[in-house]
Every structure is written in C-alpha cells, then in structure tokens.
N, C-alpha and C positions, 0 to 999 in steps of 0.2 A: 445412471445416477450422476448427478452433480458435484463435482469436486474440484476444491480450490484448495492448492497447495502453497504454501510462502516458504523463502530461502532467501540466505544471504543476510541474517543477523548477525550481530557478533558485539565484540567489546571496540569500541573506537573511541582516541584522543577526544579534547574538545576541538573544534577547527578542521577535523577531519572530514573523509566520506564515506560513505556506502552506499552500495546498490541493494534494494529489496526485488524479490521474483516472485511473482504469483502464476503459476501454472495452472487451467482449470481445463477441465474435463468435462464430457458429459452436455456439453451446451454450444448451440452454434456460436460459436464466441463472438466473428467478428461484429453482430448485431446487438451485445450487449453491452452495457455501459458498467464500468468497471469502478469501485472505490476502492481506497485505501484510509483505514480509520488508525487509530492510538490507542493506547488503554495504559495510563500510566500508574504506577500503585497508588491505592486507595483515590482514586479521579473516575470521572465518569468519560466512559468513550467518545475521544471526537472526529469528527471529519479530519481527514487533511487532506486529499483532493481528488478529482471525480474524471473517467475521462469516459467518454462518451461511443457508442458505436463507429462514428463518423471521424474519429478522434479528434472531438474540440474538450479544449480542457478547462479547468475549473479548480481557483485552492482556497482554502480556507487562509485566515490573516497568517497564522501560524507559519506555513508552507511557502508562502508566497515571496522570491524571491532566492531563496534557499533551494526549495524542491520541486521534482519534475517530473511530472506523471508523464507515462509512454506505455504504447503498445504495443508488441507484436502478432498480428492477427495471424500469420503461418504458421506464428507455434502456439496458440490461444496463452499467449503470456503477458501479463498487464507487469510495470516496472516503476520504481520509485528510486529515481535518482536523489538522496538526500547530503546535502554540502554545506558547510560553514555547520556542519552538526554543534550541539551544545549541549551541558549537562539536561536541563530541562526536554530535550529530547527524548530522552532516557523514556520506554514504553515497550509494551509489547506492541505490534504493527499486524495490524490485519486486512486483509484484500476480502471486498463482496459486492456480492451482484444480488440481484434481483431473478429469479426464474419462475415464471408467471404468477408474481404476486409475492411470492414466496422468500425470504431472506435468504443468501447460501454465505455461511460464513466458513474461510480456511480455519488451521488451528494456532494461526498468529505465531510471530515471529522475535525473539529477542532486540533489542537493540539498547546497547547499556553504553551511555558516551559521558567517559572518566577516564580521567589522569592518573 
C-alpha cells in the first residue's frame, strides 16, 4: 500500500522558515518523481514544485527563489525547504506522486505564517 506522510507544519512569523517532510511508503521511491502542492482556504490547489527521480527540479512562479525542493532516496523522504515565508503562504501543503497512473496524495500539512 502506498503512503505518503507530511510533517513539519506549524505557526511561522512573516520572514521566517520551515522545513515540510513527506515520508512515503509502499513504492520504489528513489524512481519516482515527487510534488508538493498548496491548498489555501477557499483557492483551488496549486503546484509549487516538482522533483524528479534523477533529482532535477522544477518550481512554479510562486516558489521560485524562496523554496527548495529535495530529496532523500535512503529514507524515501521528498523535503520543502520554505524561506522568506509570507502571510500569503498560509495553505495547507501536500506531497504526491504518481503510482502507475494513479494519484497518491499524503493528508497535507498546516502551514499558517502570522504575526
């Protein structure tokens, strides 16, 4: 069974950081290519950035200088380095993959960034 788990939410300043952990199970990890999406209230879900088996990366506008996708394949755990965080940050944060065809999404992660 396929499972992806996210850690490392929490309440953060504006200007701060956090680190996001998605833990997945159940799948040859280091050949799968890993996302991390957003889901802020009442908004429709978006990208924020994609890393690859081979680990080449990819971010959406949003993301892109800010945040940093990584992986470690020894412990099948995909990571989202997020910095210069902002209120519009503010989202739940989800980690997924792909497993033959099939969407696997974790149960997503707080990230609430206020003063």
């Amino acid at each position: 069974q396929v499972q992806l788990v996210e850690s490392g939410g929490g309440l953060v300043q504006p200007g701060g950081s956090l680190r996001l952990s998605c833990a997945a199970s159940g799948i040859i990890f280091r050949i799968y290519a890993m996302r991390w999406y957003r889901q802020a209230p009442g908004k429709e879900r978006e990208l924020v950035a994609i890393i690859s088996g081979d680990g080449s990366t990819d971010y959406t506008d949003l993301a892109k200088g800010r945040f940093t996708i990584s992986r470690d394949n020894a412990k099948s755990t995909v990571y989202l380095q997020m910095n210069s965080l902002k209120p519009e940050d503010t989202a739940v944060y989800s980690c997924n993959t792909n497993d033959r065809g099939r969407p696997i999404w974790g149960q997503g992660t707080q990230v609430t960034v206020s003063s």
